[in-house]
TORKOL-4160 file (C-alpha; in steps of 0.2 Angstrom, whole numbers, padded with zeros to 4 digits, m for minus):
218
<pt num="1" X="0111" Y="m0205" Z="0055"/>
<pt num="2" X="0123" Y="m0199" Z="0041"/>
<pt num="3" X="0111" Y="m0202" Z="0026"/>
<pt num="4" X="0098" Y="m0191" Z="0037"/>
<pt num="5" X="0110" Y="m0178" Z="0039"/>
<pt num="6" X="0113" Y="m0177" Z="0022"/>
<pt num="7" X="0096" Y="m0178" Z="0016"/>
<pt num="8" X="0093" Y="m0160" Z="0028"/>
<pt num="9" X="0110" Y="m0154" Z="0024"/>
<pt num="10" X="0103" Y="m0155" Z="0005"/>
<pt num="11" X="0086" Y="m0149" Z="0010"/>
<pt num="12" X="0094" Y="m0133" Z="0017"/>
<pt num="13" X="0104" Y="m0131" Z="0003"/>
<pt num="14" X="0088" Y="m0133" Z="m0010"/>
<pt num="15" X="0080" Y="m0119" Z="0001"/>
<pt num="16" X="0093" Y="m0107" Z="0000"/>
<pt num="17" X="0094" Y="m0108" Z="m0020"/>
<pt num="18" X="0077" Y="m0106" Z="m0021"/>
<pt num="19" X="0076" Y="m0090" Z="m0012"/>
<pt num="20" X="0096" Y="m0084" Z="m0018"/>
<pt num="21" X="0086" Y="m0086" Z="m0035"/>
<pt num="22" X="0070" Y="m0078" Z="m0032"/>
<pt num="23" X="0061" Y="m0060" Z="m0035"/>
<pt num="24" X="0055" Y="m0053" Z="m0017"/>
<pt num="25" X="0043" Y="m0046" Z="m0026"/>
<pt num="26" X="0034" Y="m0062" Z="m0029"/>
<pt num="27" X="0038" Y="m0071" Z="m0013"/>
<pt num="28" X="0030" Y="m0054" Z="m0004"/>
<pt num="29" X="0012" Y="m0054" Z="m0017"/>
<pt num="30" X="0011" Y="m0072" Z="m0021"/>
<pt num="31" X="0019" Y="m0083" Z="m0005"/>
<pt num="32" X="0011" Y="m0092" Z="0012"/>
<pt num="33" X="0014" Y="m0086" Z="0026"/>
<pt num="34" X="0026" Y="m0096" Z="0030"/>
<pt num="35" X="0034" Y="m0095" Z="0015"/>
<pt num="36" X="0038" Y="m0074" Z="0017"/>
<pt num="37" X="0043" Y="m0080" Z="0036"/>
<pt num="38" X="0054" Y="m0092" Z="0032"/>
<pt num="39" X="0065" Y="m0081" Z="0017"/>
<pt num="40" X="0063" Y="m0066" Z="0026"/>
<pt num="41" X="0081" Y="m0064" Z="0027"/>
<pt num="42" X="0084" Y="m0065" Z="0009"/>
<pt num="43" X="0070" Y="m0053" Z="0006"/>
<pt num="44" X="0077" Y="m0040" Z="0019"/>
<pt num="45" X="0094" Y="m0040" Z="0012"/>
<pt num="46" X="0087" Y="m0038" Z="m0004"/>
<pt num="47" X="0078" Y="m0024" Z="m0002"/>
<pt num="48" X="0089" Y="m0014" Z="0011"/>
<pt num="49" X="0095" Y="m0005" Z="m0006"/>
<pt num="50" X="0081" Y="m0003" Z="m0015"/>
<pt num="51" X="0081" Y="0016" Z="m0021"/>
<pt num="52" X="0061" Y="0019" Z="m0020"/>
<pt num="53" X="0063" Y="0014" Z="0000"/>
<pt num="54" X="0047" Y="0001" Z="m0004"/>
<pt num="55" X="0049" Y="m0013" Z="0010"/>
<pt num="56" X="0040" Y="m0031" Z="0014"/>
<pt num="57" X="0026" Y="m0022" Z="0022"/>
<pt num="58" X="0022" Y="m0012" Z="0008"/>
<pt num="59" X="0025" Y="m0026" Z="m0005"/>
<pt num="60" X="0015" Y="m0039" Z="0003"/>
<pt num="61" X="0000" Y="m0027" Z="0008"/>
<pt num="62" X="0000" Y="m0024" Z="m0013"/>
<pt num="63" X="m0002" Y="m0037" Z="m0020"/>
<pt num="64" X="m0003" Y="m0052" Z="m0006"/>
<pt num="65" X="m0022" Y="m0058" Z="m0006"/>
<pt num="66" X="m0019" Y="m0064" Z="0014"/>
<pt num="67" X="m0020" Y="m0055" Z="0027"/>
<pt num="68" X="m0010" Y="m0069" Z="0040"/>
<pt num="69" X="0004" Y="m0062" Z="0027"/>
<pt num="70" X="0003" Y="m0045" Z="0032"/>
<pt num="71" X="0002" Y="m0050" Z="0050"/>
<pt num="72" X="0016" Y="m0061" Z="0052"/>
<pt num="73" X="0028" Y="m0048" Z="0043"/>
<pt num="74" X="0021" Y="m0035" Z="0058"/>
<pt num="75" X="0022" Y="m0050" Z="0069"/>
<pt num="76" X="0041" Y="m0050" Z="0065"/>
<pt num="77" X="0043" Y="m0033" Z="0066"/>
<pt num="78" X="0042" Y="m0024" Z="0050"/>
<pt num="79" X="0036" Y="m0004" Z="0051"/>
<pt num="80" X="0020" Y="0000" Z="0050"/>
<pt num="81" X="0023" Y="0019" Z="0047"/>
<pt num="82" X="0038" Y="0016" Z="0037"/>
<pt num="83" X="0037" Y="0029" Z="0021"/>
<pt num="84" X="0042" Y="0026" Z="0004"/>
<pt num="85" X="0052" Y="0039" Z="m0007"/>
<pt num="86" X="0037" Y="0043" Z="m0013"/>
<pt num="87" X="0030" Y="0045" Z="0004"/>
<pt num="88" X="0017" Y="0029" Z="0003"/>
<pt num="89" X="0016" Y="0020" Z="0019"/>
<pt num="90" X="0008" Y="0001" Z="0017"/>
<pt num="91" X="m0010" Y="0007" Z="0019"/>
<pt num="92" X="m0007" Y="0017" Z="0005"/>
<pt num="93" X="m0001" Y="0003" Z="m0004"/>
<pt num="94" X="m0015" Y="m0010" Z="0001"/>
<pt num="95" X="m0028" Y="0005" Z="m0002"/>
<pt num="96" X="m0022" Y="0009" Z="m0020"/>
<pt num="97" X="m0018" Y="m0011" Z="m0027"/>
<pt num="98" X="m0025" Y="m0024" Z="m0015"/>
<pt num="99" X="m0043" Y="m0029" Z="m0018"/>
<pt num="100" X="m0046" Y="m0039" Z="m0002"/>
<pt num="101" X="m0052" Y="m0026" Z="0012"/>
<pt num="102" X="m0046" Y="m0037" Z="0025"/>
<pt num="103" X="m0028" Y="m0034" Z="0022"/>
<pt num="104" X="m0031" Y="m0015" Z="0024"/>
<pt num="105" X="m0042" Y="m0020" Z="0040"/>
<pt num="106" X="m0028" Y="m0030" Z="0049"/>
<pt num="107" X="m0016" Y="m0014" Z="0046"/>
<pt num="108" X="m0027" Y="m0004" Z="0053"/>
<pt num="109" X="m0031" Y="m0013" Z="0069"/>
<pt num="110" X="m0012" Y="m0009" Z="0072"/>
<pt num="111" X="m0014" Y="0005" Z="0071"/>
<pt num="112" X="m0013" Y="0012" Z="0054"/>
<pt num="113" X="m0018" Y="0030" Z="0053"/>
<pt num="114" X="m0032" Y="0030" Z="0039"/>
<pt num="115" X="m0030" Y="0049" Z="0038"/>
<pt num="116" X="m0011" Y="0049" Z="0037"/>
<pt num="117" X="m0006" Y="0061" Z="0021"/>
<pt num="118" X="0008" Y="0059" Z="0005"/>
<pt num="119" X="0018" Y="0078" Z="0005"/>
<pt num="120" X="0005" Y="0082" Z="m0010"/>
<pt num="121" X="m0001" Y="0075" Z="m0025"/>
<pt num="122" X="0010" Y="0073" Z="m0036"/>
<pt num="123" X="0021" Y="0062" Z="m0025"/>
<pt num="124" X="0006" Y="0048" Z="m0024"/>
<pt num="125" X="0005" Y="0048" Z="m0045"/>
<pt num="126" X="0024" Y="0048" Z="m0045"/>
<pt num="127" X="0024" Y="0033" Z="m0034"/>
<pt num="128" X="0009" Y="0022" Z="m0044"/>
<pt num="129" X="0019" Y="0025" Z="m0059"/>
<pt num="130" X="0036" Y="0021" Z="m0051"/>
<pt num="131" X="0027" Y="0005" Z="m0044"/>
<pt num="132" X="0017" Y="m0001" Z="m0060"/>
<pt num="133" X="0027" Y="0007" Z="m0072"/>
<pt num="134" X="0011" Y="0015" Z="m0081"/>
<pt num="135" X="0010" Y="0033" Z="m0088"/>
<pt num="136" X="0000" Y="0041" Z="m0076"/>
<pt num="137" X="m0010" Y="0058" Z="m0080"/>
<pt num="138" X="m0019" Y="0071" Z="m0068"/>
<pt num="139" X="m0030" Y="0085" Z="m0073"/>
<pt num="140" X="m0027" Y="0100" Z="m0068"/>
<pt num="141" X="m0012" Y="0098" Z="m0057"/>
<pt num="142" X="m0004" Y="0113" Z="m0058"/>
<pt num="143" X="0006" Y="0122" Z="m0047"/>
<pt num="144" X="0001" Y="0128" Z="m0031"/>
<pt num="145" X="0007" Y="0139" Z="m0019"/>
<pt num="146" X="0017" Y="0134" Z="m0003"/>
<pt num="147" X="0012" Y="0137" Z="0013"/>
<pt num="148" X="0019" Y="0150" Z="0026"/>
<pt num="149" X="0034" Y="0143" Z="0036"/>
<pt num="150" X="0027" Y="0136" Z="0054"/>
<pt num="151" X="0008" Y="0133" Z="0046"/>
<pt num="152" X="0001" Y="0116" Z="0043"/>
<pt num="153" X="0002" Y="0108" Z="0025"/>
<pt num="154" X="m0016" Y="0100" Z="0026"/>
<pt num="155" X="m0014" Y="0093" Z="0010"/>
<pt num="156" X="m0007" Y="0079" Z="m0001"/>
<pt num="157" X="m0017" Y="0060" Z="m0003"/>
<pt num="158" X="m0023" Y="0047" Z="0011"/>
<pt num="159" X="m0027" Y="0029" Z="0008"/>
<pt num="160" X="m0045" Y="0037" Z="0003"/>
<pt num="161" X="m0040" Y="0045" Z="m0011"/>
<pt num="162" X="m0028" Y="0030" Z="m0016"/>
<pt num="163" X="m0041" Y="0016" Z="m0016"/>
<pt num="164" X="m0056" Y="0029" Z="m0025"/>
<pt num="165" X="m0043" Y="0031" Z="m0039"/>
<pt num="166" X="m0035" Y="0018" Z="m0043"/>
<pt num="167" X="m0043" Y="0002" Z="m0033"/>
<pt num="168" X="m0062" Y="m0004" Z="m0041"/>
<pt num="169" X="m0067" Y="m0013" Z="m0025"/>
<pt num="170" X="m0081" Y="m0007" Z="m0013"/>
<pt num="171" X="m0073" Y="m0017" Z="0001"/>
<pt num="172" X="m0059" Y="m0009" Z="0001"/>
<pt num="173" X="m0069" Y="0011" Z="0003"/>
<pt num="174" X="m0081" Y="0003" Z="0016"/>
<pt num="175" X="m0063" Y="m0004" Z="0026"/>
<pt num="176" X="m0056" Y="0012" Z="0025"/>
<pt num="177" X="m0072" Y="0024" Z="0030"/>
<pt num="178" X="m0077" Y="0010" Z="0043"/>
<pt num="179" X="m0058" Y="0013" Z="0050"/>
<pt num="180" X="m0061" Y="0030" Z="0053"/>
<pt num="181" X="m0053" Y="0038" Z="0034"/>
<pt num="182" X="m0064" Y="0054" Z="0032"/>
<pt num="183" X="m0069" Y="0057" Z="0014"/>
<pt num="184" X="m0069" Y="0077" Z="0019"/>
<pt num="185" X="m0051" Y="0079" Z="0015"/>
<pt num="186" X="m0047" Y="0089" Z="0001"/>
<pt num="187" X="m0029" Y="0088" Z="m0008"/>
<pt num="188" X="m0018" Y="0106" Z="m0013"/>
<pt num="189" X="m0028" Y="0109" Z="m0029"/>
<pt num="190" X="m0045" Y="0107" Z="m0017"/>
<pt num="191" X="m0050" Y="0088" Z="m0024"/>
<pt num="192" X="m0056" Y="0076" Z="m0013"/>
<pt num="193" X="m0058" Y="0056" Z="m0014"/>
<pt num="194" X="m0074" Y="0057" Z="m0021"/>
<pt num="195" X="m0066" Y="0068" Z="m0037"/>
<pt num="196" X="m0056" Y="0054" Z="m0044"/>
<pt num="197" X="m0069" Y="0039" Z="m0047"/>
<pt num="198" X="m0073" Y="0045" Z="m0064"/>
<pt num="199" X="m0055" Y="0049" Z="m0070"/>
<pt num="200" X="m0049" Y="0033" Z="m0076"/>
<pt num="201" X="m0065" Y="0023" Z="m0083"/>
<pt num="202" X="m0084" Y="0019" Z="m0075"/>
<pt num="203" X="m0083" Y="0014" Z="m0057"/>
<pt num="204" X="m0098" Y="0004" Z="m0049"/>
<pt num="205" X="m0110" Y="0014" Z="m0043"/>
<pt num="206" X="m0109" Y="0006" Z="m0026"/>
<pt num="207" X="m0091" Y="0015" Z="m0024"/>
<pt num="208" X="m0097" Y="0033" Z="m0027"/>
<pt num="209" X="m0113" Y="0030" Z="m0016"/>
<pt num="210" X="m0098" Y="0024" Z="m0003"/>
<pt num="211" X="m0089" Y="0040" Z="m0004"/>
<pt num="212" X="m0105" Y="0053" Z="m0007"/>
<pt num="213" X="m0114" Y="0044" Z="0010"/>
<pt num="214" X="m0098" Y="0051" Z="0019"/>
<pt num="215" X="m0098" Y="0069" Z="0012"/>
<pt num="216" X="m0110" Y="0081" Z="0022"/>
<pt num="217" X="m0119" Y="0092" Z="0006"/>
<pt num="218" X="m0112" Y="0108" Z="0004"/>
């Protein structure tokens, strides 16, 4: 009886070193399910400081390839609308780096809002660069003017726009549009999803079709 003790006594402890030691980063993109449940503790506490505001949810809807890892972390009550400080929610985040459409699905079937808008543009290239810590350049993002007091600011990226610019797979676009993201929406300098494809590189024919099937012609 007291060997057994010991022996779980010892397991615990292992546990706790091995989460006291590790990057919740990793845990989030690269951990079962029941591997983020069980040091979901640690990785709260670890992040409840964090200055860029990202949480679990966002982290594992990034990089996490499994959807039941998304789902137990809603399943354990983490937000789903939850902004970072720069104003991406986790669709945004599994729209822009994960390449597996059925992450983005599972958040949408709670609900996610596939529509749901950063403040503006240059909060969503602020945010990419915050999180990948790449140089990021935009063409001709200049100033633009604010909107009257009271008026609705219809501008500023959804997941759309995310996943055409900076996410190479056709899954992902079909997710998004097949969940209701509509590929109308322009941004403040008047560009929509569809004009970001060819800024970074050649994109597979099969994601513009996506994106230009969606758009009425002028």
């Amino acid at each position: 009886m007291k060997s057994c003790f010991l022996a779980v006594t010892l397991a615990v402890m292992a546990l706790a070193t091995l989460a006291a030691g590790a990057d919740p980063r990793k845990i989030l993109a690269g951990g079962t399910p029941e591997e983020i449940e069980e040091n979901l503790g640690y990785i709260r506490r670890s992040l409840e400081r964090d200055a860029f505001h990202w949480t679990p949810l966002m982290l594992a809807a990034a990089h996490n390839p499994d959807p039941a890892a998304v789902r137990i972390l809603l399943d354990r009550g983490e937000q789903l609308n939850a902004r970072s400080l720069d104003d991406w929610d986790a669709l945004m985040f599994a729209a822009a780096f994960n390449p597996d459409p059925r992450v983005l699905e599972v958040l949408l079937d709670a609900g996610a809002d596939p529509n749901r808008r950063t403040r503006d543009a240059w909060v969503a290239g602020y945010g990419f660069a915050r999180f990948t810590g790449k140089m990021v350049l935009f063409d001709g993002l200049g100033a633009f003017d604010e909107p009257p007091p009271g008026e609705d600011r219809n501008y500023g990226w959804s997941a759309l726009f995310f996943a055409a610019r900076y996410n190479d797979s056709p899954g992902v676009l079909k997710a998004l549009l097949d969940g209701g993201a509509d590929p109308r929406l322009q941004d403040e300098h008047g560009r929509r999803a569809l004009d970001f494809l060819d800024q970074d590189g050649e994109h597979p024919g099969k994601i513009r079709n996506l994106l230009e099937e969606g758009v009425p012609p002028q």
